[in-house]
N, C-alpha and C positions, 0 to 999 in steps of 0.2 A: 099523413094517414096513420102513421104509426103513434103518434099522440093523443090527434083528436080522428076517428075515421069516421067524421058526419059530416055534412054537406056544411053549415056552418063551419067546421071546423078548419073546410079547405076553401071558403070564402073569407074568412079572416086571415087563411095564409097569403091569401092574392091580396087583401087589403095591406098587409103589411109591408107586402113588398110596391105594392102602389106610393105608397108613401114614403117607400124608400127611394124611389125612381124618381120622385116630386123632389125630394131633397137634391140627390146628385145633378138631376137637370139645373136645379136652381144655383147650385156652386158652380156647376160649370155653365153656366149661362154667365153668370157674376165675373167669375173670371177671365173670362173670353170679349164680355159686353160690356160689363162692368154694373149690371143690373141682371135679377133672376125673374123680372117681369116678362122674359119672352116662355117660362116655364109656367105660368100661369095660364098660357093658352091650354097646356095638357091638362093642370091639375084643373082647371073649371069645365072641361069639357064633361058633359053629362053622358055623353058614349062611352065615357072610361068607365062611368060606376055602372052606368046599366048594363054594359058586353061584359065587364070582369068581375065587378064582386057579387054586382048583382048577378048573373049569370053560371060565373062559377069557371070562367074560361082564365089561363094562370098564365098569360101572354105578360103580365109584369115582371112574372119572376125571370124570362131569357128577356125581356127588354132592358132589365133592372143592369143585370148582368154586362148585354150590348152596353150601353149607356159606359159603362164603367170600365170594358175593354179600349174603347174608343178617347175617354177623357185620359189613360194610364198609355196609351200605346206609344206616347215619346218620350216620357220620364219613367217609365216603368214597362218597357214592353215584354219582357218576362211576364209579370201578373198583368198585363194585358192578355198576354197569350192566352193564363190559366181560365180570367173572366170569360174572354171567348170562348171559347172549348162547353166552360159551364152554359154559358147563352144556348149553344149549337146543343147541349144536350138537353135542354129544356123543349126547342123549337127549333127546327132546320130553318127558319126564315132568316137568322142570323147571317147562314152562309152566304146570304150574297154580299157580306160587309167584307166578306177574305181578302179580294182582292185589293182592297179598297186598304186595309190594313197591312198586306203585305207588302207595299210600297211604304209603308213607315216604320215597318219591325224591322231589327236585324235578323242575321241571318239564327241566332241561337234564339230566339223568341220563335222566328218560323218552323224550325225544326220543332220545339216544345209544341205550338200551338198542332202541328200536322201528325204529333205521337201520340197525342192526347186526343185528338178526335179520334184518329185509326180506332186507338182504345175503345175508345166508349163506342162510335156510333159500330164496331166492329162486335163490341158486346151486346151492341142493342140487335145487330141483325142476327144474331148466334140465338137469341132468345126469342126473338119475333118472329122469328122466318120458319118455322114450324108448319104443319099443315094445321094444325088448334088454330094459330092464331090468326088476329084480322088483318096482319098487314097487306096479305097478300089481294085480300078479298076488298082494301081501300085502296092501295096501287092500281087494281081494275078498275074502281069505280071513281077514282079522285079527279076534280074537275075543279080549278080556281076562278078565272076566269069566264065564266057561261056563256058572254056575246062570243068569246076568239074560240073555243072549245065548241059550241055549235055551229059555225060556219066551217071552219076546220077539220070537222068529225064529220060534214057531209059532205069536203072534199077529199081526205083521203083515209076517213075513218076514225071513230076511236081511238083506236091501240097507238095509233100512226100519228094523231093528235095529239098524245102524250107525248110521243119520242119528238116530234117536232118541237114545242114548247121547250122542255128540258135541253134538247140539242139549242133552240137558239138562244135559251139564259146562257148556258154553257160560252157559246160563241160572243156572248156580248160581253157575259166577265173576262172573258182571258184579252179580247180586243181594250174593254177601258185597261185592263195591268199593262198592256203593251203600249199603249198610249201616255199610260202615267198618269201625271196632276193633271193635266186640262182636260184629259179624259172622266179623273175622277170628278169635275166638278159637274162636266156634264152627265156621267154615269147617276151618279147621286139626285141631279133633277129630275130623270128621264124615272129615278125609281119613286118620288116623289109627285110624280104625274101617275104615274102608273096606281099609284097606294089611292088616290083619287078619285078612280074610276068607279063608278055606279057597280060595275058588275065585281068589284072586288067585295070580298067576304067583308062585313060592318065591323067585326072586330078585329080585323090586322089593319083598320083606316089608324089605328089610335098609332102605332107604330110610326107616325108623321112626324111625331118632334123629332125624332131621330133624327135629322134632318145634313143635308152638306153643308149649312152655314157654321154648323158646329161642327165638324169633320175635323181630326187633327192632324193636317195634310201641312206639314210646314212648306211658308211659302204662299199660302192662299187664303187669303181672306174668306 
C-alpha cells in the first residue's frame, strides 16, 4: 500500500507471492518426491487466480510463508519459527499448523516462534480492539463453517456457537500434540477433509496443497 495503494497494486502483490508459493511447493515437492508435478495441481487450479489475484484476497502471502516454515522446520527451525510467526501474522489460519510444528522444533525455535506471536498478534489486539474498530463487531458476527454454525446456533445459540467451535479446535490440537506423529498424520487428513467441505469459504479450499504428505514430521512418509 505504501508503494502502490490501488487495487492493482495490491493484486500484483498477491500475484507475486502466488508465484512465489508455486516455486517453493515445486522444490519442495522435488525434493521430498523427486518431481514438482504434484505443485502443479495448485499452480493450474483456476480457483487460485479467480479468489486471489483476481479477487484481491492475499491468502498467498501467510500461505507463501506456511509453505516455508513447514519445508525449514528441521534444518532450520529457528527461521522456520520467524516464517511462521510471519504466516500467523498475515492470517490466523496458520495456527492450526503449531502444533503440528512444535513436535519438530526444539525447544529454542518454540520459545522464538511463541515471543514473536505474543508480539505481534498482542500488537495487533492493542490496536484493533478499540471501540472504532471492526474487530469487535466481526467476532460477533464471524461464522466459517454455515451448515455446523446453523444447527449449532439453534441448539445452544450464537455466542455459545462460537465458544463451542474454538473450544473444540482447541481440544483437537492439543489432543493430536499429545498424541504425536500418528496423531499428526491423522490431524493433517482430518483438516484436509475439513478444507473440502461445500460449506467452507471458496478461498481458504486453495490452502489444500498444504497438505500432510508434505509435513516435515521425520519418521513419516
Amino acid at each position: 500500500a505504501a508503494i502502490s495503494p490501488t487495487v492493482l497494486g495490491m493484486k500484483l502483490w498477491v500475484l507475486l507471492h502466488d508465484l512465489a508459493l508455486v516455486a517453493v511447493l515445486g522444490a519442495w515437492c522435488r525434493r521430498r518426491t523427486g518431481t514438482a508435478l504434484p505443485s502443479i495441481a495448485y499452480a493450474w487450479n483456476p480457483l487460485v487466480v479467480a479468489e486471489y489475484a483476481g479477487s484481491g484476497h492475499h491468502d498467498p502471502t501467510g500461505m507463501l510463508w506456511l509453505v516455508v516454515a513447514l519445508v525449514l522446520a528441521e534444518r532450520r527451525p529457528r527461521w522456520s519459527a520467524v516464517a511462521f510467526a510471519a504466516a500467523v501474522m498475515v492470517k490466523l489460519l496458520p495456527l492450526v499448523a503449531l502444533p503440528f510444528l512444535f513436535v519438530v522444533w526444539p525447544w529454542r525455535a518454540r520459545a522464538l516462534a511463541l515471543a514473536l506471536l505474543a508480539t505481534g498478534l498482542g500488537m495487533f489486539v492493542a490496536r484493533a480492539g478499540g471501540t472504532a474498530s471492526g474487530l469487535g463487531a466481526y467476532a460477533g458476527s464471524w461464522r466459517n463453517n454455515e451448515l455446523f454454525f446453523h444447527y449449532a446456533a439453534r441448539l445452544v445459540g450464537d455466542p455459545a456457537a462460537r465458544i463451542v467451535a474454538a473450544g473444540a479446535i482447541a481440544i483437537l490440537a492439543a489432543s493430536l500434540l499429545a498424541l504425536r506423529r500418528p496423531a499428526c498424520r491423522t490431524g493433517f487428513k482430518a483438516c484436509t477433509r475439513c478444507s473440502s467441505s461445500p460449506s467452507l469459504r471458496r478461498s481458504w479450499r486453495s490452502w489444500r496443497p498444504i497438505s500432510p504428505r508434505a509435513r516435515p514430521i521425520p519418521g513419516v512418509d
